[in-house]
Structures are given as structure tokens and as C-alpha cells.
C-alpha positions as CSV (number, residue, x, y, z in Angstrom):
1,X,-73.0,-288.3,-187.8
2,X,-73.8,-290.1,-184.3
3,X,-70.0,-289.0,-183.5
4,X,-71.1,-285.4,-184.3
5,X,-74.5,-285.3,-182.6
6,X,-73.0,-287.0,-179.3
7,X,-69.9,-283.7,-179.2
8,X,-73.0,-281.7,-179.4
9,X,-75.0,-283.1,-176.9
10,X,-71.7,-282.9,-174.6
11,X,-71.3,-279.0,-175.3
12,X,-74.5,-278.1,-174.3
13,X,-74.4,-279.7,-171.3
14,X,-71.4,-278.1,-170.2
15,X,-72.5,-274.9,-171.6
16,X,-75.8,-275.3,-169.0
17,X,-73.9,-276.3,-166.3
18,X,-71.5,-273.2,-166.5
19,X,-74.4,-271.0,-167.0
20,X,-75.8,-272.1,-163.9
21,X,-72.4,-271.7,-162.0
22,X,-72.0,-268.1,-163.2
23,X,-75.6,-267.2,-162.2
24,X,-75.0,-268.7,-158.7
25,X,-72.0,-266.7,-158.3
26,X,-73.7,-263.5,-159.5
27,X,-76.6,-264.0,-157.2
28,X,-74.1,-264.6,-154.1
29,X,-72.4,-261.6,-155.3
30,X,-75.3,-259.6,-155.2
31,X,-76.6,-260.9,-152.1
32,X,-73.1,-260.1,-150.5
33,X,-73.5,-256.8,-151.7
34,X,-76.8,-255.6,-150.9
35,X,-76.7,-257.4,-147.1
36,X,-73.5,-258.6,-146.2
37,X,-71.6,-255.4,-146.9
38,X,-74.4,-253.2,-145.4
39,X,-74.5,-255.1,-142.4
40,X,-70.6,-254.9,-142.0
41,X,-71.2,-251.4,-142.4
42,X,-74.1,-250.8,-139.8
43,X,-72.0,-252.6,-137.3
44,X,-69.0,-250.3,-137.6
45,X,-70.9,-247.1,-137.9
46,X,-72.8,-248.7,-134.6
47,X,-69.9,-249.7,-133.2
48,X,-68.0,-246.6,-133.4
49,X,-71.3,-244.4,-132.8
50,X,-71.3,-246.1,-129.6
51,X,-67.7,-245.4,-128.8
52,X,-67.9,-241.8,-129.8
53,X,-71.0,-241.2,-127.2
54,X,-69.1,-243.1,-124.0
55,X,-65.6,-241.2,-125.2
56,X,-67.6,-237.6,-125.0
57,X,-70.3,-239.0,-122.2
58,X,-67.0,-239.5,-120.0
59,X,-65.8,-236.4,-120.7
60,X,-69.1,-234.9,-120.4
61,X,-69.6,-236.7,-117.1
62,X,-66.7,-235.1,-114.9
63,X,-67.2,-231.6,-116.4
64,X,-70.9,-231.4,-115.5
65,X,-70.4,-229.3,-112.4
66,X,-68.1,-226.7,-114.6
67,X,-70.4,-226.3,-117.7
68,X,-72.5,-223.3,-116.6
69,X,-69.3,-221.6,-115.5
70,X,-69.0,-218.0,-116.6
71,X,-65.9,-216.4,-118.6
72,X,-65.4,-214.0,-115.7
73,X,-65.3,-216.5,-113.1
74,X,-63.3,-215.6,-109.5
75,X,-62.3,-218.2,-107.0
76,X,-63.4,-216.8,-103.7
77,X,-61.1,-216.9,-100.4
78,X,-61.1,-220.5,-99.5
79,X,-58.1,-222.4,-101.1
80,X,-59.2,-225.9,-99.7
81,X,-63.3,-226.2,-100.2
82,X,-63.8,-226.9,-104.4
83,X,-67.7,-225.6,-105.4
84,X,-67.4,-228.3,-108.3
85,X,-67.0,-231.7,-107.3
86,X,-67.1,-234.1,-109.9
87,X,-70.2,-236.3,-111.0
88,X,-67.8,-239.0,-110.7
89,X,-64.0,-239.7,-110.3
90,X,-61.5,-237.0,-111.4
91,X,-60.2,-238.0,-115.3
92,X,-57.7,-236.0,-115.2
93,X,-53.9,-235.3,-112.7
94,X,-52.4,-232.1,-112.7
95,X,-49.4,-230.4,-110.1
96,X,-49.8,-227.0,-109.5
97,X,-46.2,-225.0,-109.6
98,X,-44.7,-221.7,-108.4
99,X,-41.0,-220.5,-110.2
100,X,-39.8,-217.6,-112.4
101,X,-42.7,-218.3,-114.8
102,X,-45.5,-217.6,-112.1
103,X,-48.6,-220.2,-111.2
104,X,-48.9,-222.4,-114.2
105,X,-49.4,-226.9,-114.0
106,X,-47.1,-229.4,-114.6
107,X,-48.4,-229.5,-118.4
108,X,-50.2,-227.2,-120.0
109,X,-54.4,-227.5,-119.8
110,X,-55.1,-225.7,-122.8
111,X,-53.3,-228.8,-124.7
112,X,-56.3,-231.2,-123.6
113,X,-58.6,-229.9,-126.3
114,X,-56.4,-231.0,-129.1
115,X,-55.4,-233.8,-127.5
116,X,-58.8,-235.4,-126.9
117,X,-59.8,-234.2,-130.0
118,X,-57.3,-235.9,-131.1
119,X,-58.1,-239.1,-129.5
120,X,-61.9,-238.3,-130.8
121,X,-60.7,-237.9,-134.7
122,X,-58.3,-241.3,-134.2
123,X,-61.3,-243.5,-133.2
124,X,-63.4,-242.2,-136.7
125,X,-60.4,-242.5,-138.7
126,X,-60.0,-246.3,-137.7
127,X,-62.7,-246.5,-139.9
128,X,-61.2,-245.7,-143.3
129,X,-59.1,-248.7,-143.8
130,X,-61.4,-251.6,-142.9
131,X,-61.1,-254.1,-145.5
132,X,-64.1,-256.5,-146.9
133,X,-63.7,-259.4,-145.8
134,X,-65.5,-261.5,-148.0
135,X,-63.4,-260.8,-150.9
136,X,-61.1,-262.7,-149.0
137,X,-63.2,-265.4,-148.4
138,X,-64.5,-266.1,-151.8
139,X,-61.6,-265.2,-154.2
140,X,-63.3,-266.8,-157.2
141,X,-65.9,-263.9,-157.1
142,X,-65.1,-260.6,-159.5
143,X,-65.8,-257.3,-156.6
144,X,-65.4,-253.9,-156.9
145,X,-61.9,-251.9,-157.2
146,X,-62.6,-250.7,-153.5
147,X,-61.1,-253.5,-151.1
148,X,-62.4,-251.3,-148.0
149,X,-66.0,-250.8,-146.4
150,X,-67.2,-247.1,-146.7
151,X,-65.6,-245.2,-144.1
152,X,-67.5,-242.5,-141.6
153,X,-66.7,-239.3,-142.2
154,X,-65.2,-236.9,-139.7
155,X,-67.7,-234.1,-140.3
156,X,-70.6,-236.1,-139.8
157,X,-73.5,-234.1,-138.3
158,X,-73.8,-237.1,-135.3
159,X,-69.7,-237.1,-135.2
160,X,-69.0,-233.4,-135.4
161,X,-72.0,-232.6,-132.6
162,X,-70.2,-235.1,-129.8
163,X,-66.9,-233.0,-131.0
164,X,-68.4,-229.9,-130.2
165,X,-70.1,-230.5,-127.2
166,X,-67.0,-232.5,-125.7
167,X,-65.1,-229.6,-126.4
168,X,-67.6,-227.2,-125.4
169,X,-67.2,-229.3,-121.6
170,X,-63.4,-228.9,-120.9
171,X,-63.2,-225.3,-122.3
172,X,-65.7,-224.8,-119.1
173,X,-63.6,-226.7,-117.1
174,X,-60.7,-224.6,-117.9
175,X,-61.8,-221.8,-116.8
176,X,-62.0,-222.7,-112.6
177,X,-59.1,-224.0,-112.9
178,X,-57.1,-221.0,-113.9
179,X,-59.2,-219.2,-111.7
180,X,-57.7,-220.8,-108.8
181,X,-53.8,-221.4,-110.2
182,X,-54.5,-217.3,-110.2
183,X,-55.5,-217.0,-106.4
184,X,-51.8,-218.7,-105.7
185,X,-49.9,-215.1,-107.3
186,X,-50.1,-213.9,-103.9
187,X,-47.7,-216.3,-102.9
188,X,-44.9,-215.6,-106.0
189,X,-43.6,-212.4,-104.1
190,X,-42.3,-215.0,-100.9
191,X,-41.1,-217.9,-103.6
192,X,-38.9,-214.8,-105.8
193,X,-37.7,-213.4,-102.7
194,X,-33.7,-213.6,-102.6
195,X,-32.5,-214.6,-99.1
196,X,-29.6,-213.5,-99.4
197,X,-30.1,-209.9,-100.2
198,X,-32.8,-210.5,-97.5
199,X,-31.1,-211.0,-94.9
200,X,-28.2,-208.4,-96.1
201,X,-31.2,-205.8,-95.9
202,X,-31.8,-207.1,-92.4
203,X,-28.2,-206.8,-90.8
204,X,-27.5,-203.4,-92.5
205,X,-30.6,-202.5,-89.8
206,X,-29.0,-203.7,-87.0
207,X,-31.8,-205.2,-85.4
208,X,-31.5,-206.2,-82.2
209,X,-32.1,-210.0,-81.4
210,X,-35.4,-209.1,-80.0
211,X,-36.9,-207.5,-83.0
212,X,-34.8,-210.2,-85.1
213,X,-37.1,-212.6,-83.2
214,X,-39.8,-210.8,-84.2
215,X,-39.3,-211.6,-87.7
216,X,-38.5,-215.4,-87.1
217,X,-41.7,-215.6,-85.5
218,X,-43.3,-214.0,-88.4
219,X,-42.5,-215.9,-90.8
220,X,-42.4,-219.3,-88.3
221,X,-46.7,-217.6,-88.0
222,X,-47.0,-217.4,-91.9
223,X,-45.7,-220.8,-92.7
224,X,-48.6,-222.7,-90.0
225,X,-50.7,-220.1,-92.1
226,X,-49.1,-221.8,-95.3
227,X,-49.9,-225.0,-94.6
228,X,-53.6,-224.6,-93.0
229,X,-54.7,-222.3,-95.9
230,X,-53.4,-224.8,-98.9
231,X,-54.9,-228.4,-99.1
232,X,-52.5,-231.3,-100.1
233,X,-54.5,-231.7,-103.1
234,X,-58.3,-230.1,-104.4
235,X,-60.7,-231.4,-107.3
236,X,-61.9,-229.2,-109.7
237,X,-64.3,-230.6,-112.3
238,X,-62.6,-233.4,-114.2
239,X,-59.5,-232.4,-112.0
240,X,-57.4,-233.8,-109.5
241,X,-54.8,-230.9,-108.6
242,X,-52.0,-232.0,-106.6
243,X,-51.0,-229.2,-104.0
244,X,-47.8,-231.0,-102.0
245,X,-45.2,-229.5,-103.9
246,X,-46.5,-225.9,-103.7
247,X,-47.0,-226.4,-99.7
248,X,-43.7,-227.9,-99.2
249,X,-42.1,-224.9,-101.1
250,X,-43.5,-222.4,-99.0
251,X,-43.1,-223.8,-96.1
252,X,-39.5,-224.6,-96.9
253,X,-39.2,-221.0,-97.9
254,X,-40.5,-219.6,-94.4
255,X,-38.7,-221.7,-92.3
256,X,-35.2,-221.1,-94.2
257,X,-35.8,-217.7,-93.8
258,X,-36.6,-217.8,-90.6
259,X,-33.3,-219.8,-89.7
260,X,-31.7,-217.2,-92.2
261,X,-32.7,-215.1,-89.4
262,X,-31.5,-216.9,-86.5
263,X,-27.8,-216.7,-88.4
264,X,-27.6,-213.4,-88.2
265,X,-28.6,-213.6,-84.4
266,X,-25.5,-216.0,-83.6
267,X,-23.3,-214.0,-86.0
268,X,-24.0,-210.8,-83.5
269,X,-23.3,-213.1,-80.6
270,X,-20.7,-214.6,-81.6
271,X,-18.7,-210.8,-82.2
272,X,-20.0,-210.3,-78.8
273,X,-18.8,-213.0,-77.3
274,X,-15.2,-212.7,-79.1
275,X,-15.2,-208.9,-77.6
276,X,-15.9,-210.8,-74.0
277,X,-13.6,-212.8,-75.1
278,X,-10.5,-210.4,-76.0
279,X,-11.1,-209.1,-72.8
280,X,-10.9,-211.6,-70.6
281,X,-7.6,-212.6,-72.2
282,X,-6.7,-208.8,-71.6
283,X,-6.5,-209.8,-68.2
284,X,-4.9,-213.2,-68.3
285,X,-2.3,-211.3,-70.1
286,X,-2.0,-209.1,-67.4
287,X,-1.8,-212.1,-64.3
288,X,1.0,-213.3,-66.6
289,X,3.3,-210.2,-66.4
290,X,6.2,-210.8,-64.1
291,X,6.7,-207.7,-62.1
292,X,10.7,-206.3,-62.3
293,X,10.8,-204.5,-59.2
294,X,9.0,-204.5,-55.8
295,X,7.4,-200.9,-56.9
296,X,5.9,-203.5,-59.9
297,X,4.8,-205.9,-57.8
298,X,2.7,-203.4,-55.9
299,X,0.8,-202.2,-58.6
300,X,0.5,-205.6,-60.4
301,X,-1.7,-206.5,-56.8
302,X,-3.6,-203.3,-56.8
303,X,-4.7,-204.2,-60.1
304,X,-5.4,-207.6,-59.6
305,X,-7.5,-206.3,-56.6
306,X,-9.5,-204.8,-58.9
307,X,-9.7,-207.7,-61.4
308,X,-13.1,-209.0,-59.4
309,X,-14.8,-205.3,-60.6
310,X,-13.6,-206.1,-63.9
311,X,-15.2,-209.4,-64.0
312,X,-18.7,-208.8,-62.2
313,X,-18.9,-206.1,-64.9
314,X,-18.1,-209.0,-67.7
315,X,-20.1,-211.4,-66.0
316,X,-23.4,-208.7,-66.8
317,X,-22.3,-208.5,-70.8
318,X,-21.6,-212.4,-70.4
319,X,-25.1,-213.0,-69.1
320,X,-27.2,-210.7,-71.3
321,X,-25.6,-212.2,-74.2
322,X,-26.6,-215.9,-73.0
323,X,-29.9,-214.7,-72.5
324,X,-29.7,-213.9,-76.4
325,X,-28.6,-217.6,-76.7
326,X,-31.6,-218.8,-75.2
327,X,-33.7,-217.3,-78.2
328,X,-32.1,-219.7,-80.1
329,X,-32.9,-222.8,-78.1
330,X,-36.3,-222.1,-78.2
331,X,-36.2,-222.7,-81.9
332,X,-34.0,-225.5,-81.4
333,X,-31.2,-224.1,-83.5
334,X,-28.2,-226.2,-83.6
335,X,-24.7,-223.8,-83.2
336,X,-22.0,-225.1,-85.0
337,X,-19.2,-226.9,-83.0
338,X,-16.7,-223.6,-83.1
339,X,-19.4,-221.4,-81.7
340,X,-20.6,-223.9,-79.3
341,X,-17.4,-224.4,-78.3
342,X,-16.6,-220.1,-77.8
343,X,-19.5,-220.0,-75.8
344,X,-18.3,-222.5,-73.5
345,X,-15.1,-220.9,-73.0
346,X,-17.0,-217.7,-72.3
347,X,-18.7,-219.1,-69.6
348,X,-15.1,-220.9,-68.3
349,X,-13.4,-217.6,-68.3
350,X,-14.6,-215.8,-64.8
351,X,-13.2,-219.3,-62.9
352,X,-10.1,-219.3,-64.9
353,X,-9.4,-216.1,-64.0
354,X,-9.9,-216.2,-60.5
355,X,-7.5,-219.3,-60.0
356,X,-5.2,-217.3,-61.9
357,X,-5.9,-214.3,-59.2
358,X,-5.1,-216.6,-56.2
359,X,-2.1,-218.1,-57.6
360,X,-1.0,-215.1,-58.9
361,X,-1.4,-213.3,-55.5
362,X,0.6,-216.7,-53.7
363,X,3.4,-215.7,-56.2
364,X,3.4,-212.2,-55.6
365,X,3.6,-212.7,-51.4
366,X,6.7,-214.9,-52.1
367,X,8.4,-212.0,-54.6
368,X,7.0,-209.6,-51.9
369,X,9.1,-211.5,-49.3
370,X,12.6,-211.9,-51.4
371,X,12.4,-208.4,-52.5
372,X,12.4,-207.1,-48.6
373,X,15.1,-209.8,-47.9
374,X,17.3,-209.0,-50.7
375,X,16.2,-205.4,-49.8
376,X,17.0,-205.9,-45.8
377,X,20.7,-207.4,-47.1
378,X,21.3,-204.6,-49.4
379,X,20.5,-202.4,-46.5
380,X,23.1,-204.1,-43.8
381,X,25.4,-203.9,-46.7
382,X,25.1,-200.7,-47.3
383,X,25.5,-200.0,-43.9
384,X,28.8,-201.9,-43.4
385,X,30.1,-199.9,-46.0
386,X,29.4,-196.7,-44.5
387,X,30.6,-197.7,-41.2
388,X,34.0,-198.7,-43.3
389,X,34.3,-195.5,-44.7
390,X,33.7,-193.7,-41.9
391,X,36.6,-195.6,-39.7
């Protein structure tokens, strides 16, 4: 019986103790509950409250001088001056481009909303996964099925509210921004403008280099203009829009047409010159005939006598077209090496030719001279034989 009474005495002593364990472990349990897990959650919803006002409030922030924009908004004359600086930095980097599919940006503006929404939406949904930790701490305690703190909901009135009015801000911003891509259509006729049926238009009106220059300096004019009207870069809102890649198109345009121009200048000279040229050789040609008979050699000098006419009159075409060349030095135009080198000979050919006068003339005194002696000895011989037949 003391056997029995003792195993008794031992059972309820255990059975006390375990009591008392169990209701340790269901007040830490509901103590971990009722504070723990509500702090954990106060902190996140805090934390990412927090996050969700400096995301917008930046947002916000640069778009303040675009919010009271109106739909029908016009960008006035001035390409360079912005009338909405930001409150602080530029957020955002954006090229402005001219092709075939008119004035649009680098990437497309209309994709920020979703992609900042986007952004906005990520930030509450890294909230929905966000285990408990102290179910990993005290393993020995029974918890809900739930391993995961209660997540804050996308549609929150708080949540949704920043959403809106960060939204609201860049649609604003939008619309200055496309106001002023829009001013730059004036410039797509010059940028789809085909040179080369340009400058086919322009020699089918046979111009003269004169009014040819007048259209090099026009477009030489509009291309300063270019580049004084549009700034290498402008801010607009939350926008930093990068202008050097529209400037340097136009201006590359204008000047390539303008030395499209000037080619068509020094293809006219140079058939001009070539026409100098045929002529001159016309009359090299001519010094190089070897006159046949003494009544030959007569004309051959009364023509070369008249070579001097024919080359003041060559010298005039020869001068007026250099004076054409000089339109093309003033622009620094560099001639290729063949025409350089054919208007050198141009110039060359009045000296040539009058060496080739005085030699020529030397030659023709010493045939002058052997045609009268061969004709003097013909003479006596014909003379003899008279005398012969007369005896």
C-alpha cells in the first residue's frame, strides 16, 4: 500500500508540473498574439506607409510646376526658355527624335504611368509574404495555419489615394511635354526632304551660280537659325529632354544641302572649263599641223596671227568662270583632285599656247626659207631647160 500511495504522489506531481508548463506556453502564445504579432504588423504597415508617401511625394515633387496645366495646353514661340522648372532635380531623361515616324522620345512617356504604378503596386505587394517570425523561434508552441503576417491591401483607401494622386501628377506632366515635341513638326518637312531629288529639281532650273549661291546661303542662314533657336537640352517638369541629337540633325541636314549645292556649282564649272578646254586644244591641234606647201604655210601664219584674238577672247570665259570658283572658296569647299587639277590646266593653257605660237612661227620662217630656195632652184632649172630647148 505505501508502494501504491508513493506512484500516486509521483503522478500528481508530474501531472502539476505539466499543467503549469502548458499554461505557460498558452499565456506566451497569447501574449505573442495579441502584442507581438500586432506590433510586427504596425511596423510594416508603418514602414511601407512611409515608403508609399516618399515614392508619390517624389513624384509629386518634380511635377508640381505641371499640375495646374490645362488639357489644351500650347507651347508658345521660345524653344529654349521652359515656364515649368522643377521644385527640385529632373527624375526623369528623355531624347527628343525627328524620322519617318514624326517628333516622338526615345521611349515612349505614356509608359511611365504603368510603370510607376507598377513600381507603387510592387512595394504593397512585398507585404503579402512576410512570414512570423516567432513561429520560428519557439517551435514547441501550436500557431495558426497562416505562417504570414496580414498583408496590406492594394485598394486600401490610404494606398489607393497616393496611387491616384501620383498618377494624377505625371498625367499633368505629360501634357507640356507633348506640347513642345509638337512645336518641333515644323522642322519634319527639312528632315524628309530627299537631297537627291532636291538637288535634281535644282539643276533642271539651271540656275546660275549666283542664285545657286543664294540658296547655299539660305540654308547656311537657316542652320545658325537651327542652332540658336533649339537649346542642347530643356527641363520640363520632372523632365530632362535632351535636344543634341535633334540640333545636330538639322544642322547636318542644312549644311549637306548646302554643299549639295555647291556640287552642282563645280559640276557647271567644270563643263565649262572642259568647253575652254576643247578649245584650247583646238588650237594646239592646229600649231601642230605641218603645212604641205608654201601656199599652206601662209595661211597656217595668218591664222596663228590670229591665235592671240582667239585667246584674249578665252582668257574673258576663262576668268569669269574663276570668278565662279571663288564662290566656292568662300565656303571653303574642297574640289576633288581631278577638278583641281583641270582648273590648273585651264589657267596653264594661254602660256602654252603662246610658246607654241613663237616656236611655231621660228619653224615656219625656216620652211618659209627652204620653200623659196627649193623654189629659186626649181626656177634656174626650169630655166636651163628652156634655154636647152630653145638651142
Amino acid at each position: 500500500m505505501g508502494l501504491v500511495k508513493t506512484e500516486c504522489d509521483n503522478l500528481i506531481t508530474t501531472m502539476g508540473f505539466f499543467n503549469f508548463r502548458v499554461t505557460k506556453l498558452f499565456k506566451i502564445q497569447e501574449f505573442v498574439n495579441t502584442q507581438e504579432h500586432a506590433t510586427s504588423m504596425d511596423s510594416v504597415r508603418s514602414l511601407l506607409y512611409d515608403s508609399l508617401r516618399s515614392f508619390a511625394r517624389l513624384i509629386v515633387d518634380a511635377c508640381l510646376a505641371t499640375t495646374t496645366v490645362r488639357p489644351n495646353f500650347h507651347w508658345g514661340d521660345s524653344l529654349i526658355h521652359s515656364h515649368f522648372p522643377p521644385a527640385k532635380a529632373p527624375i526623369f531623361a528623355l531624347d527628343l527624335v525627328l524620322d519617318d515616324k514624326g517628333a516622338h522620345f526615345n521611349c515612349d512617356p505614356d509608359a511611365l504611368d504603368t510603370s510607376l504604378v507598377g513600381l507603387f503596386n510592387g512595394a504593397v505587394h512585398g507585404t503579402w509574404n512576410i512570414y512570423q517570425l516567432e513561429r520560428f523561434i519557439m517551435q514547441d508552441i501550436s500557431w495558426s495555419e497562416s505562417p504570414f503576417l496580414e498583408a496590406v491591401d492594394k485598394d486600401e483607401t490610404i494606398v489607393r489615394e497616393l496611387r491616384e494622386t501620383m498618377r494624377d501628377a505625371i498625367k499633368s506632366s505629360l501634357i507640356p511635354l507633348k506640347a513642345y515635341a509638337k512645336k518641333y513638326e515644323e522642322f519634319l518637312p527639312i528632315v524628309h526632304l530627299d537631297i537627291r531629288d532636291y538637288i535634281s529639281d535644282l539643276e533642271n532650273q539651271g540656275l546660275t551660280p549666283k542664285e545657286l549661291e543664294q540658296e547655299v546661303l539660305k540654308h547656311l542662314k537657316e542652320r545658325t537659325v537651327t542652332l540658336n533657336k533649339i537649346p542642347y537640352s530643356i527641363v520640363i517638369g520632372p523632365y530632362q529632354l535632351n535636344m543634341e541629337g535633334v540640333r545636330d540633325l538639322l544642322a547636318a541636314k542644312r549644311k549637306e544641302l548646302a554643299m549639295a549645292i555647291l556640287g552642282i556649282i563645280v559640276r557647271n564649272l567644270r563643263k565649262k572649263v572642259d568647253n575652254v578646254l576643247l578649245e584650247y586644244r583646238d588650237i594646239r591641234n592646229g600649231l601642230s599641223d605641218a603645212p604641205s606647201c608654201i601656199e599652206d604655210l601662209f595661211q597656217l601664219r595668218d591664222w596663228i596671227t590670229e591665235v592671240p584674238n582667239m585667246l584674249e577672247g578665252l582668257q574673258e570665259t576663262a576668268n569669269v568662270i574663276l570668278a565662279e570658283y571663288e564662290i566656292l572658296d568662300e565656303y571653303s569647299y574642297c574640289l576633288s583632285e581631278d577638278d583641281f587639277t583641270t582648273k590648273i590646266t585651264m589657267v596653264s593653257w594661254p602660256l602654252k599656247i603662246q610658246d607654241m605660237c613663237e616656236k611655231k612661227l621660228a619653224v615656219l620662217d625656216e620652211d618659209e626659207d627652204r620653200y623659196l630656195r627649193q623654189l629659186e632652184s626649181d626656177v634656174i632649172t626650169l630655166s636651163e631647160r628652156l634655154d636647152n630647148n630653145q638651142a
